[in-house]
Residue frames relative to the residue before (quaternion, step in Angstrom):
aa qw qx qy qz dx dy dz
X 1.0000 0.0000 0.0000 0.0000 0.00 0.00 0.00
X 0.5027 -0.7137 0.4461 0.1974 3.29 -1.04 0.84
X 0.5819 -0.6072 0.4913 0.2265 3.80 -0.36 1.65
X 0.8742 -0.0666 -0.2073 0.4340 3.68 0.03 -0.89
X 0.2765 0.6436 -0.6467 0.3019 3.51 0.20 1.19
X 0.3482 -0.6767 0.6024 0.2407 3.71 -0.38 0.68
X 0.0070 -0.7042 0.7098 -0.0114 3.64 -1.59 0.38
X 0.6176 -0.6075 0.4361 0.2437 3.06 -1.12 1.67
X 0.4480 -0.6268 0.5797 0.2652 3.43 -1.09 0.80
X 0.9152 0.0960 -0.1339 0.3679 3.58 0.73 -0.18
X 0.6137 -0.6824 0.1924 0.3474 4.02 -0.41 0.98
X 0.5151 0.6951 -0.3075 0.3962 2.96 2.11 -1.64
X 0.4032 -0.6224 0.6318 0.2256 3.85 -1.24 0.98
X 0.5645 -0.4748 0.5169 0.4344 3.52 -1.33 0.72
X 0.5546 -0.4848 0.6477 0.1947 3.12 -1.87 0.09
X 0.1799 -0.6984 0.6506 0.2380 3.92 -0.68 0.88
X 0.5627 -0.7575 0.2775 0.1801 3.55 -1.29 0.90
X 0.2502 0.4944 -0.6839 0.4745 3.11 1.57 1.58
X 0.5739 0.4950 -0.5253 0.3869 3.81 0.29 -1.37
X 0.8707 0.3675 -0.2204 0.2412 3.73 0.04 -1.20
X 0.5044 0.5379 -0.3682 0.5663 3.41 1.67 0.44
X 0.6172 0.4231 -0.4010 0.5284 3.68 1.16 -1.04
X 0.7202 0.2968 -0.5180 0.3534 4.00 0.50 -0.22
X 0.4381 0.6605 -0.5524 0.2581 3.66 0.92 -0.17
X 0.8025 0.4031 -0.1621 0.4089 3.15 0.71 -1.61
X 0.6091 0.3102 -0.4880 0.5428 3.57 0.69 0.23
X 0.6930 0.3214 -0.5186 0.3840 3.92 0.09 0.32
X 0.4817 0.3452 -0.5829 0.5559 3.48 0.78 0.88
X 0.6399 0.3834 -0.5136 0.4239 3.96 -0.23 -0.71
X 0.7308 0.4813 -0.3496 0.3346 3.89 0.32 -0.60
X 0.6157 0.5688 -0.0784 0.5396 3.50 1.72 -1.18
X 0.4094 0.7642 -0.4549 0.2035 3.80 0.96 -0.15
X 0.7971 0.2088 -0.2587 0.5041 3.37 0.70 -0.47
X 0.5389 0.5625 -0.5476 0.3055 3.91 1.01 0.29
X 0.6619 -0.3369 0.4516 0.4944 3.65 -1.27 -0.21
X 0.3303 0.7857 -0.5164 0.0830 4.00 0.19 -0.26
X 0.3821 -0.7636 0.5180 0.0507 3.87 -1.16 1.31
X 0.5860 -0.4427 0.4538 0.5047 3.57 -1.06 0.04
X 0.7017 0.4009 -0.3929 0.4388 4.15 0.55 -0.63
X 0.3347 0.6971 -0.4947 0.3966 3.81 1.24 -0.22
X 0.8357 0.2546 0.1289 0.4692 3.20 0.08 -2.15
X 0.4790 0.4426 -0.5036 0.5667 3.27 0.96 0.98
X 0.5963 0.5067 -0.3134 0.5380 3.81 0.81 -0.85
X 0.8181 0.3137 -0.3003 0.3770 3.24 0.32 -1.07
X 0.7429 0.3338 -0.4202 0.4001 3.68 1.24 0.46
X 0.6524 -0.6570 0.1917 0.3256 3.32 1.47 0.70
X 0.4980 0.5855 -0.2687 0.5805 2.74 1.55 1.00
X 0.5284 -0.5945 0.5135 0.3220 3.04 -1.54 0.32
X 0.7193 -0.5266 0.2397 0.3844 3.93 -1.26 0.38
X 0.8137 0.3221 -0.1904 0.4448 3.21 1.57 -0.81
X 0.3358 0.5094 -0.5942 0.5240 3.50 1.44 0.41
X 0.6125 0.6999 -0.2883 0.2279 3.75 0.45 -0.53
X 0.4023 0.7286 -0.0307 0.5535 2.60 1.75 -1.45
X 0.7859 0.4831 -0.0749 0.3787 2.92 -0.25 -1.94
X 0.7565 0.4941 -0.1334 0.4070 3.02 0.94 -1.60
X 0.7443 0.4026 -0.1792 0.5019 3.47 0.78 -0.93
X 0.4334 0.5866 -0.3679 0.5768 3.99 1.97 0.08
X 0.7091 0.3527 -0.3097 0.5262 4.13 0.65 -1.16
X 0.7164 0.6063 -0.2283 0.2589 3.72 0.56 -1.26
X 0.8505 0.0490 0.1450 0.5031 3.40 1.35 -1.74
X 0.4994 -0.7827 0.3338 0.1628 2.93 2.01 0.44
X 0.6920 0.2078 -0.2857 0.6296 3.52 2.24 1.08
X 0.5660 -0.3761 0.5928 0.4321 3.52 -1.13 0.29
X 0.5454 -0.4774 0.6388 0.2579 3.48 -2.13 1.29
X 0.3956 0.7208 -0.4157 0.3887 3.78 0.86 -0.42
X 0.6856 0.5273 -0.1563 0.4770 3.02 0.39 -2.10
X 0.8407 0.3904 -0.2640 0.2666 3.82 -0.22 -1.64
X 0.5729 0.6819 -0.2469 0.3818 3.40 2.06 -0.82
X 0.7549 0.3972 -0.3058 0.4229 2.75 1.80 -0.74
X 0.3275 0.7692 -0.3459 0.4259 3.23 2.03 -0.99
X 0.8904 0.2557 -0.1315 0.3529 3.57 0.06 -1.42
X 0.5937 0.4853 -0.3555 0.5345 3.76 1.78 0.02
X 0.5135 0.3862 -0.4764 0.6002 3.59 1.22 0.34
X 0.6313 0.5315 -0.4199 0.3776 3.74 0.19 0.28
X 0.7914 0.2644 -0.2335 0.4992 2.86 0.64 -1.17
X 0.4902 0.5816 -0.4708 0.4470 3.73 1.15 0.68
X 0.2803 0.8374 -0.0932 0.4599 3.07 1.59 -0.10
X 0.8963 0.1527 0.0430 0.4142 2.56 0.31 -1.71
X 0.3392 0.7161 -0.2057 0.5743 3.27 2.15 0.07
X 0.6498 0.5558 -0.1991 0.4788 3.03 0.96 -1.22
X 0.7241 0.3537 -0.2068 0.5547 3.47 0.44 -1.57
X 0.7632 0.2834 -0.3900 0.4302 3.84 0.22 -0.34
X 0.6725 -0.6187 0.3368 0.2271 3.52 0.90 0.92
X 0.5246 0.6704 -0.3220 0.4143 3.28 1.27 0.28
X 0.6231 0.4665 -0.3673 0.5091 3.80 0.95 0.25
X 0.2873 -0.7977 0.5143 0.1291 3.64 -1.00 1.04
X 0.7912 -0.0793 0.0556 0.6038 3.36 1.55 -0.52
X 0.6101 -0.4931 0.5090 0.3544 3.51 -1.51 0.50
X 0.7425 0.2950 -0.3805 0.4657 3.87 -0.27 0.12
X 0.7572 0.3511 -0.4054 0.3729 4.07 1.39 -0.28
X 0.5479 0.3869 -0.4590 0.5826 3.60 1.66 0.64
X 0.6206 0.4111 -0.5531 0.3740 3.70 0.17 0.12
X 0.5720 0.4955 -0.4225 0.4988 3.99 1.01 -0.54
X 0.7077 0.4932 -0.3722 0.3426 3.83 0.60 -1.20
X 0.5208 0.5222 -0.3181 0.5957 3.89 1.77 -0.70
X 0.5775 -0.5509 0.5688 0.1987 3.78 0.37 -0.36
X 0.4123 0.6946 -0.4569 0.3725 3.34 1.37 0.57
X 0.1591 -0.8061 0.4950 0.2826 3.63 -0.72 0.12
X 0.6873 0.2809 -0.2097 0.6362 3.46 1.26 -0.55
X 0.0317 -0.8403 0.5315 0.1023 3.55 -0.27 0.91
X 0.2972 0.5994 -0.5569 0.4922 3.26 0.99 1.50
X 0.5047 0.6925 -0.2948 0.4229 3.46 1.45 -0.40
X 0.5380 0.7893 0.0084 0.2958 2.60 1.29 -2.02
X 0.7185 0.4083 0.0660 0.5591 3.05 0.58 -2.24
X 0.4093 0.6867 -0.2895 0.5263 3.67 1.16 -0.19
X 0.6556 0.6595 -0.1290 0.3442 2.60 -0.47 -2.25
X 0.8864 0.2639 0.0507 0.3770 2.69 -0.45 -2.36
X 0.4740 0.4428 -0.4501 0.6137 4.03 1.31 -0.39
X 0.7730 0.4804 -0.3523 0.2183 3.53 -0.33 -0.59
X 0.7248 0.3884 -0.2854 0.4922 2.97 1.58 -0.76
X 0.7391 0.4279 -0.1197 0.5063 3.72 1.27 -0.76
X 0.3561 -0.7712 0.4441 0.2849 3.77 1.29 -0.11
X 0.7061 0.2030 -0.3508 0.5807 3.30 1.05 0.59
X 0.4489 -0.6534 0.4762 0.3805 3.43 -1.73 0.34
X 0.7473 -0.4467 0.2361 0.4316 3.17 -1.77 0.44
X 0.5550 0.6535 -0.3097 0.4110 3.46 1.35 -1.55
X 0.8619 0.2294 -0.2702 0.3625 3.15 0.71 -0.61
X 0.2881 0.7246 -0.3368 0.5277 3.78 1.49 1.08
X 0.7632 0.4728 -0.0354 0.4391 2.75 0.74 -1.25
X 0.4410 0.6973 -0.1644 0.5406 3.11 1.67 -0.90
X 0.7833 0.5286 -0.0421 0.3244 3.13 0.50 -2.07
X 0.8270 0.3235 0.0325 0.4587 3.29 1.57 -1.57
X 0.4831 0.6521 -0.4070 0.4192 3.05 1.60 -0.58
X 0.7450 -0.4936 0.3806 0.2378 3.93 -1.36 1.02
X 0.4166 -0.6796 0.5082 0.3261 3.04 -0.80 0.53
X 0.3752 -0.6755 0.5079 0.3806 3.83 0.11 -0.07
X 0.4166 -0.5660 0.5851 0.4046 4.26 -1.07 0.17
X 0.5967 0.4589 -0.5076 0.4192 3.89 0.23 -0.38
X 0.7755 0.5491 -0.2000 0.2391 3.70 0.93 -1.06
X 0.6021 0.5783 -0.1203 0.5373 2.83 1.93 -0.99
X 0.5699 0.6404 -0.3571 0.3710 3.51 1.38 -0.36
């Protein structure tokens, strides 16, 4: 073997940057309710933060930013409809919101109504109430 031929320190082929967008976006669908950053989900598609960037600007035409939130206002959502959310500041803290005025945003913008009023909508009848 030739001395000054370099050789890859490792066998694994790169990833082509669907493979490394399809793992972005499933370590956010899997990560929704941890604390998780733009360098999280850059690592966890083998990349750096701004090939990330980059990547998720040619591919989907938003920031990984965007879909973390996009897809944690869903699955708040979906809390919602199965009646499982008591208020707008304990599902905007369980998403990792800090200002759940943010939150309530967010979630008007994407659904034309606010959570407060979801929640309202779905929350259980109680048995004392129904009597």
């Amino acid at each position: 073997m030739d001395e000054s031929t370099p050789t890859s320190a490792s066998a694994v082929p790169a990833k082509s940057p669907t493979q490394q967008f399809a793992a972005a976006e499933d370590f956010i669908r899997h990560n929704l309710l941890q604390p998780i950053n733009l360098s999280d989900i850059a690592s966890a598609a083998g990349v750096n933060t701004r090939s990330l960037q980059r990547l998720f600007r040619r591919l989907k035409g938003v920031t990984p930013i965007n879909v973390l939130l996009d897809c944690r206002i869903e699955a708040a959502r979906k809390i919602i409809e199965n009646g499982d959310a008591m208020s707008v500041r304990e599902l905007a803290a369980r998403f990792h919101f800090a200002n759940p005025g943010r939150f309530s945003k967010l979630y008007r913008e994407t659904f034309a109504c606010t959570p407060s009023q979801d929640i309202r909508l779905y929350r259980p009848v109680d048995a004392a109430e129904a009597d």
